[in-house]
FILUMPA-231606 format. One record per residue: residue number from 1; residue in three letters; x negated, y negated, z of N, C-alpha, C in turn. Coordinates in Angstrom, 3 decimals, always signed. Last residue first. Layout:
<pts>
NUM  ALA  X  Y  Z  X  Y  Z  X  Y  Z
...
</pts>
This chain:
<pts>
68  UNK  -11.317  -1.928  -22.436  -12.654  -1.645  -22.846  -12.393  -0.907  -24.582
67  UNK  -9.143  -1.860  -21.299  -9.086  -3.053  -22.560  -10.362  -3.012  -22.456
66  UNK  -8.822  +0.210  -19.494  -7.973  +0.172  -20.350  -8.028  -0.863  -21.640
65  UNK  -10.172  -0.549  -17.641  -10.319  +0.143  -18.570  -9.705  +0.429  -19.445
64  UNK  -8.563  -2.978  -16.443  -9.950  -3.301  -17.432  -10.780  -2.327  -18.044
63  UNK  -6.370  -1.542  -15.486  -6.294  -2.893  -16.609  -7.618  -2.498  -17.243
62  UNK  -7.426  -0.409  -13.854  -7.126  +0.324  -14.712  -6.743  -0.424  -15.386
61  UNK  -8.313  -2.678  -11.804  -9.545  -1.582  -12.236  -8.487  -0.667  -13.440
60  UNK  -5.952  -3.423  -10.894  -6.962  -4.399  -11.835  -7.702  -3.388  -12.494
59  UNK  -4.796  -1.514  -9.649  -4.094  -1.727  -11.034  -5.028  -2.828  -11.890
58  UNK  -6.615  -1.392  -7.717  -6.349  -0.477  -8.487  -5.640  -0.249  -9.435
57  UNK  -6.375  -3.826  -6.542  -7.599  -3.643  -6.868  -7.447  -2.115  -7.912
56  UNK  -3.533  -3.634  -5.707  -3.932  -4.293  -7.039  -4.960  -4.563  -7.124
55  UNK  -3.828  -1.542  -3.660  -2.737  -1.471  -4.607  -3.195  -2.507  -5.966
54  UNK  -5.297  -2.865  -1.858  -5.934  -1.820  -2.598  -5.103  -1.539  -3.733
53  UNK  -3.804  -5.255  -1.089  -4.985  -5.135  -1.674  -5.158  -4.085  -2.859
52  UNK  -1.736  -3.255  +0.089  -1.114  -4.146  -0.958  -2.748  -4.414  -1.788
51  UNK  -3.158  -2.715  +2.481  -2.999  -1.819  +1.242  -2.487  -2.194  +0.140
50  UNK  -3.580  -5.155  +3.493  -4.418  -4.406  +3.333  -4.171  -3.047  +2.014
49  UNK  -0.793  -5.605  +4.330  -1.541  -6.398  +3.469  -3.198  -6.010  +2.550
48  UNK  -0.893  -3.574  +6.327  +0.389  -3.279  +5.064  -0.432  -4.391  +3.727
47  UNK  -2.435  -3.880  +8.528  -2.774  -3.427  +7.266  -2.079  -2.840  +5.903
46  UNK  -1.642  -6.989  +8.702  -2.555  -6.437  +8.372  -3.250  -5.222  +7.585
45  UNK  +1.078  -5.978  +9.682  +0.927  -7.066  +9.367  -0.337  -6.988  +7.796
44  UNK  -0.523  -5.156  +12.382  +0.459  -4.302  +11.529  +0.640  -4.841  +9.838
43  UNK  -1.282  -6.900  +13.934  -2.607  -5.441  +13.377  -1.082  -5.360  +12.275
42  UNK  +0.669  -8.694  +14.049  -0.199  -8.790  +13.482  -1.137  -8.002  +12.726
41  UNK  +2.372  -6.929  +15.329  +2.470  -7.539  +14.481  +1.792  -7.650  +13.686
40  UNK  +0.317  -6.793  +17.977  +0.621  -5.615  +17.358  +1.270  -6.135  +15.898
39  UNK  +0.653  -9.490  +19.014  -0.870  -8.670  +18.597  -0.316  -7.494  +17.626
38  UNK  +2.860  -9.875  +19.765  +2.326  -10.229  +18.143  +1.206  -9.726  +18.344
37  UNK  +4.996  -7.107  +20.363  +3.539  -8.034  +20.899  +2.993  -8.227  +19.792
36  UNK  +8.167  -6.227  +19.926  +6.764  -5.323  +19.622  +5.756  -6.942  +20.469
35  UNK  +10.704  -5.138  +20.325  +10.186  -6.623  +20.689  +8.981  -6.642  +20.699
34  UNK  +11.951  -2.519  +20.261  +11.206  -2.967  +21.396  +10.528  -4.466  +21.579
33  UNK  +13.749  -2.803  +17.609  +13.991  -1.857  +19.259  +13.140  -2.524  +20.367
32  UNK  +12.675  -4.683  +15.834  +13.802  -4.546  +16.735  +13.899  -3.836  +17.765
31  UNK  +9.855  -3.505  +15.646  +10.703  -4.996  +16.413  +11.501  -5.027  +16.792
30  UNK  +10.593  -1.170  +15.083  +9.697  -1.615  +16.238  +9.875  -2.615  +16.208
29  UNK  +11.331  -1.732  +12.755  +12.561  -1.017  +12.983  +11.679  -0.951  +14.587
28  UNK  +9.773  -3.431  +10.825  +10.690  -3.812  +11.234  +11.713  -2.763  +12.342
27  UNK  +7.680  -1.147  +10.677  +7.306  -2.809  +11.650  +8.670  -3.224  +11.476
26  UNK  +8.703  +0.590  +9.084  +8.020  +0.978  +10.840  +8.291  -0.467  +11.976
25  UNK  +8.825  -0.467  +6.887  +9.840  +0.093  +7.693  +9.720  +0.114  +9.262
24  UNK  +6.253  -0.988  +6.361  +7.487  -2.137  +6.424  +8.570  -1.529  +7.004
23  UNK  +5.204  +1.521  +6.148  +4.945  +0.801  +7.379  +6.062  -0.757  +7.188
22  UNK  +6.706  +2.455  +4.015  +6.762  +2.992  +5.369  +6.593  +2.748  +6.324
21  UNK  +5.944  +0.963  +1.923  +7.005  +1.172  +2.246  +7.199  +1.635  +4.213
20  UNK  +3.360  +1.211  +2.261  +3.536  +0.086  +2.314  +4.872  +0.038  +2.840
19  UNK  +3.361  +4.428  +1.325  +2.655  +3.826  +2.218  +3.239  +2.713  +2.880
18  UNK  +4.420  +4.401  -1.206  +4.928  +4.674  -0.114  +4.575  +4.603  +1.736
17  UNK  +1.883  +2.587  -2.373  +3.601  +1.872  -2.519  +4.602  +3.011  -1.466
16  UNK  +0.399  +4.447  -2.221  -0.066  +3.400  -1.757  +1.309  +2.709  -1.156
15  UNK  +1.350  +6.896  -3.967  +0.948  +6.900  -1.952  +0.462  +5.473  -1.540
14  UNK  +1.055  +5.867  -6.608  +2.565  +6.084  -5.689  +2.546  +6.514  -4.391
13  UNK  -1.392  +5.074  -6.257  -0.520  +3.758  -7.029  +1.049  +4.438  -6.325
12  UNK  -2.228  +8.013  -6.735  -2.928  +7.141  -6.122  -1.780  +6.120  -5.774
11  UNK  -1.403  +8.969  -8.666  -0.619  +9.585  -7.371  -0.848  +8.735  -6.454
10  UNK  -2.363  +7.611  -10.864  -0.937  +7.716  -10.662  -0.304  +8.185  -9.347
9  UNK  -5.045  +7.941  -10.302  -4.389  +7.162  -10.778  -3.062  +6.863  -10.247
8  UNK  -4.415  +11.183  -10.973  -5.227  +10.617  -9.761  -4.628  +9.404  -9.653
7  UNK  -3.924  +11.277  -13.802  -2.877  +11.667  -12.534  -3.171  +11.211  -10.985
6  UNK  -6.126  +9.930  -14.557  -4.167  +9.524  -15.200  -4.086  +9.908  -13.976
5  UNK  -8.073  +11.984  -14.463  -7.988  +11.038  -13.934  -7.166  +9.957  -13.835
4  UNK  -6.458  +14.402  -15.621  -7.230  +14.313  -13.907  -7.365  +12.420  -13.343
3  UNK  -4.774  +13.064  -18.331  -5.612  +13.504  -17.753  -5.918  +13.702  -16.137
2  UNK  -1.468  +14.767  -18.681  -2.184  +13.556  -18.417  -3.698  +14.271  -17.948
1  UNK  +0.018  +15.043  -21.946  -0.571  +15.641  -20.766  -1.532  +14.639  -20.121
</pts>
């Protein structure tokens, strides 16, 4: 049984990765159709990289409790 904070964790780590998913989707399927403005790219770009961050600031942080 997992704990509250396992599952948190865990739901956490699988809305991040669908997240990421979604906007990689987004940004490629707006390029193609419309030829998007690297500004927009870019923001975009950004914050898919951005959540990738958070994605392994949150597998670091459960590494290092984990080897406490």
């Amino acid at each position: 049984m997992l704990t509250h904070a396992e599952y948190y964790q865990n739901k956490l780590i699988t809305l991040l990765n669908y997240e990421i998913e979604r906007r990689k989707e987004n940004l490629i399927t707006a390029h193609r159709a419309e030829g998007s403005c690297f500004a927009t790219y870019k923001h975009d770009v950004g914050i898919i990289e951005g959540l990738r961050l958070a994605l392994e600031i949150s597998q670091q942080a459960e590494q290092d409790t984990d080897n406490r």
